[in-house]
Backbone bond lengths (Angstrom), bond angles and torsions (degrees), N, CA, C in turn:
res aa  C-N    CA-C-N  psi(-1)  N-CA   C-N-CA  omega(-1)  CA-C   N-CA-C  phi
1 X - - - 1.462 - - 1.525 111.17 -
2 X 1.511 114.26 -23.39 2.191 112.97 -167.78 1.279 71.16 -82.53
3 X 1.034 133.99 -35.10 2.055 107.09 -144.67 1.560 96.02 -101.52
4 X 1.219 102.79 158.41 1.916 128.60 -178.08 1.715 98.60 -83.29
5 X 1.429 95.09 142.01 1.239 104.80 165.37 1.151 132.31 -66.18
6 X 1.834 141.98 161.74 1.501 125.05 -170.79 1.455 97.93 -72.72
7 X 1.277 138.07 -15.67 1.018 146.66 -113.96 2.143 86.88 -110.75
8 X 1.527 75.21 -58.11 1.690 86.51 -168.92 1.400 105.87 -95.89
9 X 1.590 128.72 -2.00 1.289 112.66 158.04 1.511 110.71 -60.55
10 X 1.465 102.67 -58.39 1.735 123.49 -171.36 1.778 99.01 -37.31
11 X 1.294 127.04 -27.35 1.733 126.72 -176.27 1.478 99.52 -68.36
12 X 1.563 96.01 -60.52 1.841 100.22 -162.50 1.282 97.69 -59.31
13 X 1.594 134.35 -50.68 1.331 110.32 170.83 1.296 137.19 -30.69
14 X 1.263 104.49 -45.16 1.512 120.40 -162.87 1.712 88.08 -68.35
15 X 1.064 105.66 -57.79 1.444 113.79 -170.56 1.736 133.71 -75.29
16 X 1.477 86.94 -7.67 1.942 96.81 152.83 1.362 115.25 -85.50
17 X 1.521 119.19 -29.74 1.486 140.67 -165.81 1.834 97.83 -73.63
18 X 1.060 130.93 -38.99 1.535 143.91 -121.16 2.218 64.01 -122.02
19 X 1.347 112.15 -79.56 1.500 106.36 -167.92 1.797 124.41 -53.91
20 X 1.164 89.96 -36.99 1.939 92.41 161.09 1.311 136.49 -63.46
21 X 2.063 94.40 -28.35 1.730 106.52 162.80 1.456 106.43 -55.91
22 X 1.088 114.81 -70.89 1.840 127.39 -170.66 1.314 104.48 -41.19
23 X 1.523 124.40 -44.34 1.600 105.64 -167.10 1.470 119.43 -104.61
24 X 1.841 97.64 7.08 1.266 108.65 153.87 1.920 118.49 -64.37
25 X 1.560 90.24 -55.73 1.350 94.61 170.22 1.381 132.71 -71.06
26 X 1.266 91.52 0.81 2.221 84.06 -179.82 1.715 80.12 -102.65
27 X 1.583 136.96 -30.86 1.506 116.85 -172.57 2.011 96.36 -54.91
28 X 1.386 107.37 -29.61 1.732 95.18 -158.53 1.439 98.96 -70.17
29 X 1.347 105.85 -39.75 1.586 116.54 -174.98 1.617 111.35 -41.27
30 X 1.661 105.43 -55.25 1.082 109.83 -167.72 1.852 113.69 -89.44
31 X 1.174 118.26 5.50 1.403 128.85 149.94 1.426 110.77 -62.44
32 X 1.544 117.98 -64.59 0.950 120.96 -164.51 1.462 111.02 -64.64
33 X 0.994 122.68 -33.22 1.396 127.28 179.39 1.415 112.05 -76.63
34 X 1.401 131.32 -22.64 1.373 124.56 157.26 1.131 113.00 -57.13
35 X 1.322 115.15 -60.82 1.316 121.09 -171.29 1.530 124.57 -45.29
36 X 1.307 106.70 -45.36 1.785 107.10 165.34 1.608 105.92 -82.96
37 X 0.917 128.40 -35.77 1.281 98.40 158.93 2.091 134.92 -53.92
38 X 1.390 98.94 -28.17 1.339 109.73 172.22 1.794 106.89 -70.56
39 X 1.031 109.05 -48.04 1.683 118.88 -176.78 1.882 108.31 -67.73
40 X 1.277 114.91 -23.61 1.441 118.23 155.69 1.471 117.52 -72.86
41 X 0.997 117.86 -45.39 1.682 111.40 -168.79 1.696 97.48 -90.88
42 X 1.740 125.72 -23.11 1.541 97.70 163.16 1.476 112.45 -58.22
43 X 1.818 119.31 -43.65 1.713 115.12 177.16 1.226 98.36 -47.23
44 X 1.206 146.80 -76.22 1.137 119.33 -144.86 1.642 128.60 -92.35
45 X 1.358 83.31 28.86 1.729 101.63 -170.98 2.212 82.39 -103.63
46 X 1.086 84.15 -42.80 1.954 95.33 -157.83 2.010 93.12 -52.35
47 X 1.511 107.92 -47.93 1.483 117.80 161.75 1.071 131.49 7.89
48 X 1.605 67.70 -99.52 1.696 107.82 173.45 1.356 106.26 -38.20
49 X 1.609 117.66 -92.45 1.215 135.62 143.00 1.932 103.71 32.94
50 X 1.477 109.38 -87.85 1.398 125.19 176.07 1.281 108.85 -62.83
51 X 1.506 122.00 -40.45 1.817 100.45 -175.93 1.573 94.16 -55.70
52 X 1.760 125.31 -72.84 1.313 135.97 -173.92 1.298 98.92 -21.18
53 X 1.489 144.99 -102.29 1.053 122.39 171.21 1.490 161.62 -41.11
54 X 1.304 133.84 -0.48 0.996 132.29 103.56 1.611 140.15 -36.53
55 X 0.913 120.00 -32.12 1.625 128.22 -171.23 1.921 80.10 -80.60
56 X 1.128 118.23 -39.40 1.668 119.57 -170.63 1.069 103.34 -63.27
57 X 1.638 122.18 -41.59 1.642 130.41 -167.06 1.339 98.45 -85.02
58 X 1.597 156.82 -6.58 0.771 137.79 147.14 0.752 145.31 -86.66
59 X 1.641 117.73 -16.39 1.544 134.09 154.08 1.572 116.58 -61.90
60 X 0.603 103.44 -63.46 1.898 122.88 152.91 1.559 98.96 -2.78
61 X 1.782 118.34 -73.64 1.154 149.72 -155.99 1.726 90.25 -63.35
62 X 1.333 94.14 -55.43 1.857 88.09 -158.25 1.729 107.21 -84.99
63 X 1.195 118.36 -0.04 1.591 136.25 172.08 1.509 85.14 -65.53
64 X 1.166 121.01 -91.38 1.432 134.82 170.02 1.846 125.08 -18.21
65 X 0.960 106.16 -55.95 1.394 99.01 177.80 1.276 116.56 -95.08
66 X 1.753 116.00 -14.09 1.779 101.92 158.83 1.621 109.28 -69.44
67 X 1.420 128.37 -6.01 1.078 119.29 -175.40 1.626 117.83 -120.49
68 X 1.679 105.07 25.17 0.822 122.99 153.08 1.977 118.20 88.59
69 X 1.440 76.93 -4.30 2.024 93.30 -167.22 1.696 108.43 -75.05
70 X 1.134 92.25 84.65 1.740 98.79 178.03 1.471 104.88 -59.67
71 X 1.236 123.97 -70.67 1.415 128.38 -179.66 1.702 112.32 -30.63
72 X 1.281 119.43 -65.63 1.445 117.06 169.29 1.303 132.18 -35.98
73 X 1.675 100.44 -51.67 1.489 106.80 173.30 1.408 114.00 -72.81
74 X 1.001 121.79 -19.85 1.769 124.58 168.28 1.347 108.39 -51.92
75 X 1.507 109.53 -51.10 1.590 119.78 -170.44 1.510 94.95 -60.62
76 X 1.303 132.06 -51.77 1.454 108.76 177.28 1.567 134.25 -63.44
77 X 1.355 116.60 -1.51 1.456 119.85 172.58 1.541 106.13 -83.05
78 X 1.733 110.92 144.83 1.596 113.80 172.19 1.574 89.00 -64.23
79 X 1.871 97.12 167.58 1.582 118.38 162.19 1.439 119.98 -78.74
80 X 1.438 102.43 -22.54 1.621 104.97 147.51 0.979 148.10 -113.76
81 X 1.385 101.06 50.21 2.056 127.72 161.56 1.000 97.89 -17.61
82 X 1.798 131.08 127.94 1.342 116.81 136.91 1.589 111.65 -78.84
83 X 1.330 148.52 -37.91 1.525 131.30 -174.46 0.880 102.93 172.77
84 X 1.223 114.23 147.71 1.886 156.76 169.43 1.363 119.96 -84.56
85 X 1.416 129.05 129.68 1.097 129.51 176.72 1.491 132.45 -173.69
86 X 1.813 112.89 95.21 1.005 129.47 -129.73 1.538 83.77 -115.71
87 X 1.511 110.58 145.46 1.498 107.40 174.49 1.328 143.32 10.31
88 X 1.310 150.19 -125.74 1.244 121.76 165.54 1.251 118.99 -114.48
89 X 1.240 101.04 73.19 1.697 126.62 178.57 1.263 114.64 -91.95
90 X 1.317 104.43 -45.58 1.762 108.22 175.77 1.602 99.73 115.76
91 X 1.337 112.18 177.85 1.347 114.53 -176.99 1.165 133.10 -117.99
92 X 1.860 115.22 105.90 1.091 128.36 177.96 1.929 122.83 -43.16
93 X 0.978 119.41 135.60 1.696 121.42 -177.86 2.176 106.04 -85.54
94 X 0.894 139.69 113.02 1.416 112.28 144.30 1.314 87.08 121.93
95 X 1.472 113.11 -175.59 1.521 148.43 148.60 1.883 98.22 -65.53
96 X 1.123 117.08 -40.24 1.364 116.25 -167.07 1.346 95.19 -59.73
97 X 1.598 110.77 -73.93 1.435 106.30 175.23 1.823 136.13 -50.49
98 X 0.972 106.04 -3.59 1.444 108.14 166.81 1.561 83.83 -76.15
99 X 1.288 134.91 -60.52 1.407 110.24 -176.22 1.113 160.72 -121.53
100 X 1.680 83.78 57.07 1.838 109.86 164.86 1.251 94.80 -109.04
101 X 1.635 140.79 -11.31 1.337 132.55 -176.81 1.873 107.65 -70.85
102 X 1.522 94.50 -52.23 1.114 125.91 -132.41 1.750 82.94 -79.62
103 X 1.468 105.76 -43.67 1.340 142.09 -164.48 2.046 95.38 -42.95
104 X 1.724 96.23 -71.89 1.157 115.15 -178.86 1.532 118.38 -32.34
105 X 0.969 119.57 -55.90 1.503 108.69 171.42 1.009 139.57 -25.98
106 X 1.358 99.23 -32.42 1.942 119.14 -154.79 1.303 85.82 -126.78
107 X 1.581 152.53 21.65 1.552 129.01 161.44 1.329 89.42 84.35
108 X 1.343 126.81 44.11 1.250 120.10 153.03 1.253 120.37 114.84
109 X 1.750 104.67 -35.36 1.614 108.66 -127.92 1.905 89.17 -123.28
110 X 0.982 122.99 96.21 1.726 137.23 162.76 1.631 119.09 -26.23
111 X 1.504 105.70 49.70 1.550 100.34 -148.48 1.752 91.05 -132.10
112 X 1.289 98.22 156.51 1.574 100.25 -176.59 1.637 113.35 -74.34
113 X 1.344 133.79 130.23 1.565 116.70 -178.38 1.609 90.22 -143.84
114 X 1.349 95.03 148.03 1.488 129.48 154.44 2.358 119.40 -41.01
115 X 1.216 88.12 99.94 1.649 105.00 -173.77 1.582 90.84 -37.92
116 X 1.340 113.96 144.16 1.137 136.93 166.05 1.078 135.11 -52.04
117 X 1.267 152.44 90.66 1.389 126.49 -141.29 1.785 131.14 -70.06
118 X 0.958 127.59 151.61 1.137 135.25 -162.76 1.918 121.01 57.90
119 X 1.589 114.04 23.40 1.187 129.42 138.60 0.982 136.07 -136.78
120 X 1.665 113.78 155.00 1.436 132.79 -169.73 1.132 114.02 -136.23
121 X 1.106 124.20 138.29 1.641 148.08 -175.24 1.239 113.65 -126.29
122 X 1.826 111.14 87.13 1.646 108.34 -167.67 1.757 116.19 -112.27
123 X 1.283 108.57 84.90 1.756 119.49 -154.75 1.693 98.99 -60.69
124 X 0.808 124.44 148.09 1.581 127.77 160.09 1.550 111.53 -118.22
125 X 1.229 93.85 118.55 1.907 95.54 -173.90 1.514 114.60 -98.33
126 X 1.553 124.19 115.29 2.101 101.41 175.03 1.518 93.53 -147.82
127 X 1.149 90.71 -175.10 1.654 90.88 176.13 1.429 131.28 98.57
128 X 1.091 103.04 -3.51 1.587 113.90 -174.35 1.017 135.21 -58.07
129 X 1.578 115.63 112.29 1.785 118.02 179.40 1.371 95.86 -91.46
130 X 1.498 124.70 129.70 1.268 117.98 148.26 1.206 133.57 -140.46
131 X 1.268 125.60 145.28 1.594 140.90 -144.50 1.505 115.56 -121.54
132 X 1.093 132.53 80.03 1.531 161.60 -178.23 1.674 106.28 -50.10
133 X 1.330 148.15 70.51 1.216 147.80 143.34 1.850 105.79 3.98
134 X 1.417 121.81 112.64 1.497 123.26 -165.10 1.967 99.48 -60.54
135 X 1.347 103.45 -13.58 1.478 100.63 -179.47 1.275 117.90 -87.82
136 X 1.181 118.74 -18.36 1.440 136.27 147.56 1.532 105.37 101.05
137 X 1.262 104.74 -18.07 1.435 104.56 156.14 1.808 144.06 -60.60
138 X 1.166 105.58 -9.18 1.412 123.25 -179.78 1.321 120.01 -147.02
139 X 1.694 130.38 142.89 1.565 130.56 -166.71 1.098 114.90 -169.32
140 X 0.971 135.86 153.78 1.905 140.91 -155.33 1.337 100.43 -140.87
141 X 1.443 109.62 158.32 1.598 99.83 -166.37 1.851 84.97 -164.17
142 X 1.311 90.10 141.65 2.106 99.86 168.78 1.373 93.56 -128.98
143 X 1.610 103.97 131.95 1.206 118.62 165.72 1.683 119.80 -128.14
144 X 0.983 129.79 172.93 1.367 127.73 -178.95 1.769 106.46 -135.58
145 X 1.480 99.36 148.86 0.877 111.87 -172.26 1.596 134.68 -133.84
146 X 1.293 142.80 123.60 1.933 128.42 -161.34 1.852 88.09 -123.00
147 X 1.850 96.22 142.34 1.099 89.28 -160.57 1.465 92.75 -131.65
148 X 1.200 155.96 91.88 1.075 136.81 161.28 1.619 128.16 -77.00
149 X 1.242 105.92 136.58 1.296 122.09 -177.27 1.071 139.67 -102.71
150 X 1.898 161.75 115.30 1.256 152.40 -174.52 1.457 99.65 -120.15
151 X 1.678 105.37 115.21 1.565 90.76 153.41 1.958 110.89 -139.79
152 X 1.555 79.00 141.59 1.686 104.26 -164.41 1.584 128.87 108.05
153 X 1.059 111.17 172.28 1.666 105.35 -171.36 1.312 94.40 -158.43
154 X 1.126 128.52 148.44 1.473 109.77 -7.59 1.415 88.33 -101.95
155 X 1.804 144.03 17.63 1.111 135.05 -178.06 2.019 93.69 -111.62
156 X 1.322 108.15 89.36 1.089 128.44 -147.89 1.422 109.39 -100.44
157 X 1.361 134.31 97.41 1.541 140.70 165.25 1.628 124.75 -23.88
158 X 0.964 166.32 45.54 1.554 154.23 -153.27 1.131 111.55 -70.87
159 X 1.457 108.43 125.47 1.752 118.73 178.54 1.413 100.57 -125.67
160 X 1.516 98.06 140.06 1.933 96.61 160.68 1.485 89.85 -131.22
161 X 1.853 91.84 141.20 1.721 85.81 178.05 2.219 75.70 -135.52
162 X 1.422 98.31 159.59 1.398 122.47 171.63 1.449 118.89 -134.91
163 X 1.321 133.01 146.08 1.285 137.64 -172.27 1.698 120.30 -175.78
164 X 1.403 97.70 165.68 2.149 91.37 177.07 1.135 91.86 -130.97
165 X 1.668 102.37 153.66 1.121 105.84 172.11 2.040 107.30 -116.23
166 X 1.026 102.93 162.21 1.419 123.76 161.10 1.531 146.01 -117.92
167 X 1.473 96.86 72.72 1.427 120.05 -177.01 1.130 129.96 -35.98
168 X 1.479 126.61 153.27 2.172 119.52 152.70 1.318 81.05 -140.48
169 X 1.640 89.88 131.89 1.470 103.55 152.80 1.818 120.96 -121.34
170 X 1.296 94.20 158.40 1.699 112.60 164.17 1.001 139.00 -143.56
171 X 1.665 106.14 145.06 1.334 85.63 -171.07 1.730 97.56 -114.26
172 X 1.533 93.49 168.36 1.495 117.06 -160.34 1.302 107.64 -132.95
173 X 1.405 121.50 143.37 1.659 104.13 -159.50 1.640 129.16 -16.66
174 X 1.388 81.36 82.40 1.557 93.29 158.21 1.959 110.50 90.16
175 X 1.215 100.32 -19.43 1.864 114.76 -162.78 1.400 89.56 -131.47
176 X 2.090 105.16 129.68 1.293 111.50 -156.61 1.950 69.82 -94.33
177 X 1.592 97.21 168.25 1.123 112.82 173.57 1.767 123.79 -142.25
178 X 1.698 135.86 179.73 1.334 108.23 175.50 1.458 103.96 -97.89
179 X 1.421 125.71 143.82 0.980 149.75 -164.33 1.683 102.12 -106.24
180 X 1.470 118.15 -49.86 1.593 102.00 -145.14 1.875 75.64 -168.23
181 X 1.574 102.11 132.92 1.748 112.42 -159.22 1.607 95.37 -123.63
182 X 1.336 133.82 118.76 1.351 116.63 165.44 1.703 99.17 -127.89
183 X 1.379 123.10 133.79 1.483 114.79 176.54 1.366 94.36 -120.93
184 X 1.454 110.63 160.80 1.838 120.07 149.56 1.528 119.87 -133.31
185 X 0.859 80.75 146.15 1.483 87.05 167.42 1.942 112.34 -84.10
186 X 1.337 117.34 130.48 1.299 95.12 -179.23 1.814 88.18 -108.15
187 X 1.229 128.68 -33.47 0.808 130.67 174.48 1.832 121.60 -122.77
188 X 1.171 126.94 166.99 1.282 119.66 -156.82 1.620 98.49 -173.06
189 X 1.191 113.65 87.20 1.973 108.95 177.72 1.355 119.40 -143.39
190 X 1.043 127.13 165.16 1.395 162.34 -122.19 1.706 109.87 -159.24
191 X 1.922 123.27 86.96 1.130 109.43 163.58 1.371 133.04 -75.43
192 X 1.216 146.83 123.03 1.242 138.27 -143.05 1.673 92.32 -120.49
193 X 1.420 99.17 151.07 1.464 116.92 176.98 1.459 118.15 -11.50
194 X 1.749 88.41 -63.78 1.813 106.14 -149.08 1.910 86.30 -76.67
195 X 1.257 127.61 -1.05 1.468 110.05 160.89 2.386 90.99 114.45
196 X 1.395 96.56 -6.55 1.469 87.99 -175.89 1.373 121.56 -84.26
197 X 1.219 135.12 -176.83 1.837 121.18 178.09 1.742 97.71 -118.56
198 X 1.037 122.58 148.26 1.831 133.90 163.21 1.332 98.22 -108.22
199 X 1.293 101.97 130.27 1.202 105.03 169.05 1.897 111.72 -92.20
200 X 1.120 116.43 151.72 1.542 114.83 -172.28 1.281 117.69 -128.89
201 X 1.181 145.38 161.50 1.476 144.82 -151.48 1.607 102.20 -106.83
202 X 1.607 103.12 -88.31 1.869 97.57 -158.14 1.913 76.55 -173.84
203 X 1.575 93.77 147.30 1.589 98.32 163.61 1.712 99.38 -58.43
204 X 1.579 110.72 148.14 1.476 109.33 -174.32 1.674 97.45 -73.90
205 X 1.696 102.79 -179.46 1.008 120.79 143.22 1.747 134.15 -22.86
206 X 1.299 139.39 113.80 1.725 126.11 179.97 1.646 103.79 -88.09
207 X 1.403 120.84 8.09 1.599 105.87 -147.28 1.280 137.22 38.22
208 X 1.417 118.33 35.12 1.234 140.87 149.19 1.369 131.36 -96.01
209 X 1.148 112.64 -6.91 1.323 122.45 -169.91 1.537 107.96 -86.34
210 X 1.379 127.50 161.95 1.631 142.70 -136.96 1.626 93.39 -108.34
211 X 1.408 105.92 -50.34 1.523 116.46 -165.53 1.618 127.94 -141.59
212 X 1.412 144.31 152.86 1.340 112.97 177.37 1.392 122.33 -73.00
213 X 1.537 113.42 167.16 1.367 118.29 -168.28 1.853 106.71 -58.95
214 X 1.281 131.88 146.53 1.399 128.14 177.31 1.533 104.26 -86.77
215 X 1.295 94.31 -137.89 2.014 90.07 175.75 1.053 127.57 -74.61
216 X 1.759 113.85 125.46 1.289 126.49 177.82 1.109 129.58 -140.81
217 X 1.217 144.18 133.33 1.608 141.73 -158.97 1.229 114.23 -173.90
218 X 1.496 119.94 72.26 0.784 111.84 -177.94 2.006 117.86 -83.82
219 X 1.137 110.76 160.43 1.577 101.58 165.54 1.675 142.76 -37.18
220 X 1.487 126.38 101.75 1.679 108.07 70.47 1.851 77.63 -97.78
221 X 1.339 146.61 -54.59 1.489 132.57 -167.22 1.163 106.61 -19.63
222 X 1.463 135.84 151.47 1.576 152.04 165.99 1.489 107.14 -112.90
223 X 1.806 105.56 144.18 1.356 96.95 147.74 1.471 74.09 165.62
224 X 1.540 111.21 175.81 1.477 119.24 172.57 1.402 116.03 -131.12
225 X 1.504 98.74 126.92 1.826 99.74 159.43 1.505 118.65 -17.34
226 X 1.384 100.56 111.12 1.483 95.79 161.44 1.793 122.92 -56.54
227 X 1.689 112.46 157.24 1.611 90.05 -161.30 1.479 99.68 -114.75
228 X 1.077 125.19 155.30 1.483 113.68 -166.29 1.797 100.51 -81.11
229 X 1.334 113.36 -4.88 1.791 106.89 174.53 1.138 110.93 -114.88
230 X 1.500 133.15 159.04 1.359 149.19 -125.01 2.002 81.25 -122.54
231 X 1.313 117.92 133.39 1.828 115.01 148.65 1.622 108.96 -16.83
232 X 0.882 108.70 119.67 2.049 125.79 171.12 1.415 93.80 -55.56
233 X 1.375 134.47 -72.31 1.204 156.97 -150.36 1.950 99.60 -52.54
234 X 1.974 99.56 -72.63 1.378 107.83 -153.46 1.731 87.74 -100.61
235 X 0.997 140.65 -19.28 1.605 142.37 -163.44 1.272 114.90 79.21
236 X 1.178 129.72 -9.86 1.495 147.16 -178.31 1.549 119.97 -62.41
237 X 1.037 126.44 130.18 1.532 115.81 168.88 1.329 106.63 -58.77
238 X 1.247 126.75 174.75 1.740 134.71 155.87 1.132 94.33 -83.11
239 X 1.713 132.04 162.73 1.614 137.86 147.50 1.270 119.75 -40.23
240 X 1.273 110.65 171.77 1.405 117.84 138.95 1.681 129.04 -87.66
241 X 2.083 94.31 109.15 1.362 112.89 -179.87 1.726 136.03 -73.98
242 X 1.795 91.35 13.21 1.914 99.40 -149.83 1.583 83.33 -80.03
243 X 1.503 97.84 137.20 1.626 139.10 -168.21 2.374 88.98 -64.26
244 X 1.126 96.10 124.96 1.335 85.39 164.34 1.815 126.23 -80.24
245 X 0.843 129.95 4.81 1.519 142.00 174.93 1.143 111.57 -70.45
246 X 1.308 126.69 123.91 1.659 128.91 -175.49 1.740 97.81 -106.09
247 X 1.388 81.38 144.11 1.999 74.02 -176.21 1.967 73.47 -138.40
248 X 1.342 123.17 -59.02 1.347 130.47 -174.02 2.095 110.24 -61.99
249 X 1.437 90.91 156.47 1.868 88.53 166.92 1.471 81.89 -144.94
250 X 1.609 95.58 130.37 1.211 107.11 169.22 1.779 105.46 151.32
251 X 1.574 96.74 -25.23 1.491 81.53 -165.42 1.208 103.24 -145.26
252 X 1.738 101.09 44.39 1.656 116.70 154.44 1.497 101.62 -102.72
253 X 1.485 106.29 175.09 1.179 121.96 -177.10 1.485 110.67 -71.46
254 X 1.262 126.37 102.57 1.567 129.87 156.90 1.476 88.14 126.29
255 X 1.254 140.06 25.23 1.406 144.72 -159.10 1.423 92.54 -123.54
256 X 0.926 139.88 -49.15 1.677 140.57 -156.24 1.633 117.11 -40.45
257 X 0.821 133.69 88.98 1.400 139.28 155.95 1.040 118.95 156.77
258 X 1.942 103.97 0.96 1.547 124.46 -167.86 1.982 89.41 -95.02
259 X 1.204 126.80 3.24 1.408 138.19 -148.50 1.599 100.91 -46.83
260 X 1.612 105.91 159.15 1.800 123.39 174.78 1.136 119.56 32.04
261 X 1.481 126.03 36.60 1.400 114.90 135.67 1.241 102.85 -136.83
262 X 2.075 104.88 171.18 1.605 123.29 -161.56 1.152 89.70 -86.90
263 X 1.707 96.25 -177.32 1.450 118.52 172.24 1.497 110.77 -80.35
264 X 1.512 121.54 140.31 1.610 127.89 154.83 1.562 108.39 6.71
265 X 1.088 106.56 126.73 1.838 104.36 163.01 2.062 110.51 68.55
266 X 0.827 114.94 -5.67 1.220 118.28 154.26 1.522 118.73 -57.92
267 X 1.325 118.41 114.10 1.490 118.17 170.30 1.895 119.05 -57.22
268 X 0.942 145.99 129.52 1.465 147.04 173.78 1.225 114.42 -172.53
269 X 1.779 118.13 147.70 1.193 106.97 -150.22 2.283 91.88 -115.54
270 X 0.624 122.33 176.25 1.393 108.70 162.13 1.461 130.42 15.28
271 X 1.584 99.01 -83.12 1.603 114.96 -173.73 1.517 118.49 -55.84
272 X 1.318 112.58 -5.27 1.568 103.48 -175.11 1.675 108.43 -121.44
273 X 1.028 117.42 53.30 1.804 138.48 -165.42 1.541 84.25 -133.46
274 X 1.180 142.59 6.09 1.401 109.81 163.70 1.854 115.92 114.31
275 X 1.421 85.42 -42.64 1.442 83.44 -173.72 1.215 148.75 -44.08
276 X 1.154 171.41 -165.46 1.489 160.14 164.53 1.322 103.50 -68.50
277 X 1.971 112.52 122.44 0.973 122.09 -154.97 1.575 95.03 -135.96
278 X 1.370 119.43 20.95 1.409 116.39 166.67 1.446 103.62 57.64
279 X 1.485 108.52 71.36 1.755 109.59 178.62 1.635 86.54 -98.42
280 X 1.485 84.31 -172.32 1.581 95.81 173.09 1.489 90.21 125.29
């Protein structure tokens, strides 16, 4: 009567055997399900990771070229740049062309030099959208930028110029790099004595350049850089907002080489003839 039958031991076996299967299989279940959960939060750790650096490589960039160091900022472009394209300069091809652009400043020569005296070029960089390629190898980024300018001493010029840019980056063993350069000017001025502002275009064209300038408008013209990311909200791009009013010739379609100056009878004082307007 104390002892179990063979009958009804042989069940509970079956039935300890049958419950150790199951919580064998819910332990695998729930491995496996850590595990992609672990492999999600390294992605979006790896991200992060790449926006942070990038946002570094572009600050980096404008450290450098308010301080005039062509050579440095070279070192941050890949060797396989697709293109440069700085106000209405037009569009450089390559790594090469980063340095005949870059070059020009300095007499040619892509080399780090000592600021000029009695000017300064002090960029402020913020704003950054940036957009991470899921392969993690490639990412685009718009940033904006306020630039005030002094050149001469002590009877001293004042410029404020503003603009966004539209980045590509890559990375290349292991270190993201710039791939592909677009700047604008949204604004570009000149305070003048009597207390008024000029508005000013873009250093012109050198006839070195690969291609004509793409979209540009800078101020009094309106309109905004198209953005390389779609509304968060609807997924949609925005339109195209560019102001139909021509105040500039140079950077409509069939205009190109006619670059940074207005039409006839337009009021402008100096600064908006084209001249070197401290882009970048």
């Amino acid at each position: 009567m104390g002892f179990l039958s063979l009958k009804t031991a042989a069940g509970l076996a079956l039935g300890m055997l049958a419950t150790t299967q199951l919580h064998g299989r819910r332990r695998e279940d729930d491995v496996a399900a850590l595990a992609g959960r672990l492999a999600t939060v390294e992605g979006q750790l790896r991200e992060l990771r790449d926006i942070e650096e990038i946002r570094r490589l572009q600050y980096i960039y404008n450290y450098y070229n308010s301080g005039g160091m062509s050579q440095q900022l070279l070192d941050l472009v890949s060797p396989n740049a697709v293109s440069l394209e700085i106000g209405g300069q037009g569009v450089y091809l390559g790594k090469a062309g980063f340095e005949r652009l870059f070059g020009q400043y300095h007499d040619g020569k892509a080399e780090d030099h000592p600021t000029q005296f009695g000017r300064i070029v002090f960029q402020i960089v913020s704003q950054g959208v940036i957009t991470v390629d899921p392969d993690g190898t490639q990412a685009k980024g718009r940033f904006r930028v306020l630039t005030p300018v002094f050149v001469g001493y002590p009877h001293a010029t004042p410029r404020f110029n503003g603009g966004d840019y539209e980045m590509e980056f890559v990375k290349e063993h292991g270190t993201w790099m710039i791939s592909k350069f677009k700047y604008v000017h949204v604004f570009c001025v000149t305070f003048e004595p009597d207390g008024s502002v000029t508005p000013g275009y873009s250093t012109p064209p050198s006839g070195r350049e690969d291609d004509p300038t793409t979209w540009y408008h800078p101020w009094p013209e309106t309109g905004v850089l198209p953005f390389h990311y779609p509304n968060p909200v609807t997924g949609q791009f925005p339109p195209d907002t560019t102001g139909s009013q021509h105040y500039w010739i140079g950077n409509w379609p069939g205009e190109f080489g006619r670059t940074g100056h207005h039409p006839p009878g337009a009021e402008a004082g100096p600064s908006a003839t084209g001249a070197p307007q401290d882009d970048r």
